[in-house]
C-alpha positions in Angstrom: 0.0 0.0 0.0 1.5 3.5 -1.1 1.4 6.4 2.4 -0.6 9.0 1.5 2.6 11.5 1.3 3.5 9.3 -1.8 0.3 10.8 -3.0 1.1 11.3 -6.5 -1.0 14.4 -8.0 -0.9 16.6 -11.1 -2.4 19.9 -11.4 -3.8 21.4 -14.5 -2.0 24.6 -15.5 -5.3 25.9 -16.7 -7.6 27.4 -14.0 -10.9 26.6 -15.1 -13.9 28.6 -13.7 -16.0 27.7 -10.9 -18.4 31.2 -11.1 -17.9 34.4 -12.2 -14.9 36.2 -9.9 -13.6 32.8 -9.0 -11.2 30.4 -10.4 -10.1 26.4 -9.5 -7.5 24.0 -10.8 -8.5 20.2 -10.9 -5.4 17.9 -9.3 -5.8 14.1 -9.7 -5.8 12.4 -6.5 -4.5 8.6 -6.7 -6.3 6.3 -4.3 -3.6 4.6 -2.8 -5.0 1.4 -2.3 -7.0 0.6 -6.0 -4.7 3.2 -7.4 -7.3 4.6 -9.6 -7.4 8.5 -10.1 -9.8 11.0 -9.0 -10.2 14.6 -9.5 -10.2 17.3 -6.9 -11.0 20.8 -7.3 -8.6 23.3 -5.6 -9.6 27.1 -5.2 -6.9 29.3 -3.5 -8.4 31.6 -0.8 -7.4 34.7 0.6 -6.1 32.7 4.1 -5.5 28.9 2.6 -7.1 26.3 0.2 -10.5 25.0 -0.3 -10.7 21.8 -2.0 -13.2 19.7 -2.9 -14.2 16.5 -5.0 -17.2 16.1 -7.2 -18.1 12.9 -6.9 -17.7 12.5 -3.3 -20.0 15.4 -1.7 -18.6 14.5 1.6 -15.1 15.0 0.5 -14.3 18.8 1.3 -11.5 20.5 3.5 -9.3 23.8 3.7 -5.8 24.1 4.5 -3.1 26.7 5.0 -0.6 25.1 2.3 -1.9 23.4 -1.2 0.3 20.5 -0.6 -1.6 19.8 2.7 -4.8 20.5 1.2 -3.9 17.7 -1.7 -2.6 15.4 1.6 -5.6 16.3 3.5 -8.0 15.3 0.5 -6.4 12.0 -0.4 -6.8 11.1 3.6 -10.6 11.9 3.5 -11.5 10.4 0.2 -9.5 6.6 1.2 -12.0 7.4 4.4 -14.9 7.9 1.9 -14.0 4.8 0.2 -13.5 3.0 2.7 -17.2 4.0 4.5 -18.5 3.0 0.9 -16.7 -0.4 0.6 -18.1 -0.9 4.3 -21.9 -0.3 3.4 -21.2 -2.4 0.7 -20.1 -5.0 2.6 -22.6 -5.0 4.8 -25.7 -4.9 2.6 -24.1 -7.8 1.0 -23.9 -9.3 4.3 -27.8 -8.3 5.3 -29.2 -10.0 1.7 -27.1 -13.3 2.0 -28.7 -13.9 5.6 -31.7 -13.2 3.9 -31.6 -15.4 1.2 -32.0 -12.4 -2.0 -28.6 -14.1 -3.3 -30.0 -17.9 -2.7 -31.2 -17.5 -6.4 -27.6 -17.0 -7.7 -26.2 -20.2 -5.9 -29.0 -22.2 -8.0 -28.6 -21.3 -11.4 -24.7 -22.3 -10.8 -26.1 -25.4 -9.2 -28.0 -26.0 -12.4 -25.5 -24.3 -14.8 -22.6 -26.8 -13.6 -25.0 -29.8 -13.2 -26.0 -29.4 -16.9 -22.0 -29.4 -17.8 -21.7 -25.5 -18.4 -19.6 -24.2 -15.8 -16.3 -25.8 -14.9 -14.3 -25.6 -11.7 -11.7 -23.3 -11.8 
C-alpha cells in the first residue's frame, strides 16, 4: 500500500472557472489502495485552500498550504471509500442472511450440473 505523502497528484496549468470572480485547478488524487485516479477541485483563498471533490460530496477541506490540502483530500477520500466499501459490505452481508442471493447459488447449481460451468 502507497502512504498518503507518496500521494502522487498533477495539477492542471489551466484554472478553469467555478463562477464568475472565481477560479479552480482540478489535481488528480491517486487512491492509494486501488490506485485509480480521481479529481479534486482546488480554489486558492485569501487565508488557505479550499478543496473539494465532485463525486464525493462529503469530501471537502481547507488548508493553509496546497500541498496539505492535496494530503488532506487524499486522507478523506481513502476514508470515503472505505465507508462506501463498508456499506457495501454489509448490505451484501444483510441480503445473504436473507436469502436475495440464494437465487444465484442455484442457477450455478444447475449451470454446472448441466455441464456448463467448470471448476476453476
Amino acid at each position: 500500500m502507497r502512504s498518503i505523502e507518496n500521494q502522487q497528484t498533477h495539477v492542471n496549468p489551466q484554472p478553469e472557472h467555478k463562477g464568475e470572480n472565481t477560479q479552480f485547478q482540478r489535481a488528480t488524487i491517486l487512491d492509494p489502495v486501488y490506485e485509480e485516479p480521481y479529481i479534486a477541485h482546488l480554489e486558492k483563498e485569501s487565508v488557505g485552500w479550499h478543496g473539494w471533490m465532485p463525486q464525493f460530496p462529503e469530501v471537502e477541506c481547507t488548508a493553509k498550504t496546497k500541498k496539505e490540502l492535496l494530503n488532506t483530500l487524499a486522507i478523506r477520500l481513502r476514508e470515503a471509500l472505505q465507508a462506501r466499501e463498508d456499506a457495501w459490505d454489509k448490505q451484501l452481508e444483510a441480503d445473504i442472511e436473507a436469502g436475495k442471493l440464494e437465487h444465484l447459488r442455484e442457477d450455478a447449481r444447475r449451470a454446472k450440473k448441466a455441464g456448463k460451468l467448470i471448476d476453476l
